[in-house]
N, C-alpha and C positions, 0 to 999 in steps of 0.2 A: 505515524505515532510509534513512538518508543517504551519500552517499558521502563524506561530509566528517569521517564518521565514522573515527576512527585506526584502530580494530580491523577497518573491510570495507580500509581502505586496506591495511593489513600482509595479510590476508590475499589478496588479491588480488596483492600482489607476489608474494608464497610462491606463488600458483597458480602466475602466469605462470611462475615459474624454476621449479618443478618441472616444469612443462608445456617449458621449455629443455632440459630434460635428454635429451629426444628429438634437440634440433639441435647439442646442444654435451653428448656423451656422456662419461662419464670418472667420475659417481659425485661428483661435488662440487656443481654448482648444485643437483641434489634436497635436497644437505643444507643449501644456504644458504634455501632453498624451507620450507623444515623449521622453522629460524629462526623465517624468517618469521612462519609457525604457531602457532608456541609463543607469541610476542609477542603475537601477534592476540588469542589466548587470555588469555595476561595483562595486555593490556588491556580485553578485554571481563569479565574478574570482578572488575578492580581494582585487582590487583596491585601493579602497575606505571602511572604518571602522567606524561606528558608525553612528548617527544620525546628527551629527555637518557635518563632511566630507558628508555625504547623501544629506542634503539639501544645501550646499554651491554646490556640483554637479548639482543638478538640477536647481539652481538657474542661474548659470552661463549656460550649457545646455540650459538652456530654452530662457535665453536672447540670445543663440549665433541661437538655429531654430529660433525664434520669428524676431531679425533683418536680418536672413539668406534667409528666406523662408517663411515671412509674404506674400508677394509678387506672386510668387509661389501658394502658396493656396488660396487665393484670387483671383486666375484667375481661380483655378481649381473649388472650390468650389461657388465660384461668393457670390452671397447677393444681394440687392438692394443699390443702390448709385442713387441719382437724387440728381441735383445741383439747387435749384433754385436761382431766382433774389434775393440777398440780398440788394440790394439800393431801398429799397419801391416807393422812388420818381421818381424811372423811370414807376413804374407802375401805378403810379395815374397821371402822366404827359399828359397834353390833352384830361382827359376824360371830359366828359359832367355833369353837376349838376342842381341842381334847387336850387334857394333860398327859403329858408322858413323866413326869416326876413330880411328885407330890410337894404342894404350894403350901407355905405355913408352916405350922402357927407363927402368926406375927408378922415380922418384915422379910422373914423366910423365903428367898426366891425359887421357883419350880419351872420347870420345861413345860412349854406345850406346843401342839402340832399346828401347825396355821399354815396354810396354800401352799403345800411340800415342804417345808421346811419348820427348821426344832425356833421357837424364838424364850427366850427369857422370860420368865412371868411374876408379879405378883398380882396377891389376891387382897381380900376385905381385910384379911387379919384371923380369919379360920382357915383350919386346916383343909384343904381340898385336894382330895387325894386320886391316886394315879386314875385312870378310864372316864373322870368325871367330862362330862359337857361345861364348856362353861364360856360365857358371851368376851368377846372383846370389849371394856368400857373407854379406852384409851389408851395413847403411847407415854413413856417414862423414858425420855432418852432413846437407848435400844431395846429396850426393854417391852414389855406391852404390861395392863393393870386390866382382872379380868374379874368376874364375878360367875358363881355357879346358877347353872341353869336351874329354873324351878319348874318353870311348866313344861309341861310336857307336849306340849306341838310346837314348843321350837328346841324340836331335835336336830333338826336336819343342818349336816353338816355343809360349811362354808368355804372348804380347800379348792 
């Protein structure tokens, strides 16, 4: 056996990417590995001739595990998947802030402090001046739209 042989070369690719699938986990290079495989095999009965017919094999092979049994290996092999909140504005909705420049009177926009950093503010249309607490009600663009705290147990700050 030669190594010039097509059918050890394809199968020794398949090894290696399947033997990948340890350093780069996710359930895809096993099935490009798989491929491989199949090709090795059909070129060692005959199947299949040449390099053209080789990779048009594996090409097609690898889309049919890939949409066959992405699924499948992804359950076996797992990975990390965590979904977080993608609408930011649910997550800055009602928290707490402090003004660092005073908001108002009017469409008068003011500075306040929100999760380390200064964001842009307007307020109701009253003055609300600098050290006040005052709630996130929504975003305006870059901006945030905010209203002053009134009770007093929701002090506590939200940075």
């Amino acid at each position: 056996m030669s190594f010039a042989n097509p059918s050890i070369i394809w199968m020794c690719i398949g090894l290696i990417l399947m033997l990948a699938e340890i350093i780069i986990p996710g359930g895809i290079v096993i099935l490009l590995g798989a491929a491989c495989l199949i090709v090795a095999g059909a070129l060692a009965l005959g199947v299949v001739e040449g390099i053209i017919q080789s990779m048009t094999l594996w090409f097609i092979a690898s889309m049919v595990l890939l949409l066959g049994f992405r699924q499948v290996t992804q359950r076996l092999i797992g990975g990390y998947s965590h979904v977080d909140n993608t609408d930011e504005e649910f997550d800055i909705y009602n928290k707490v802030a402090v003004v660092i420049q005073t908001i108002g009177p009017g469409q008068q926009a003011g500075r306040i402090a929100f999760q380390g950093s200064q964001w842009s503010a307007l307020g109701d249309g009253t003055e609300i001046v600098v050290g006040t607490k005052v709630r996130i009600i929504c975003r305006d663009n870059i901006g945030l739209v905010v209203e002053p705290l009134i009770d007093p147990q929701d002090t506590e700050l939200s940075d």
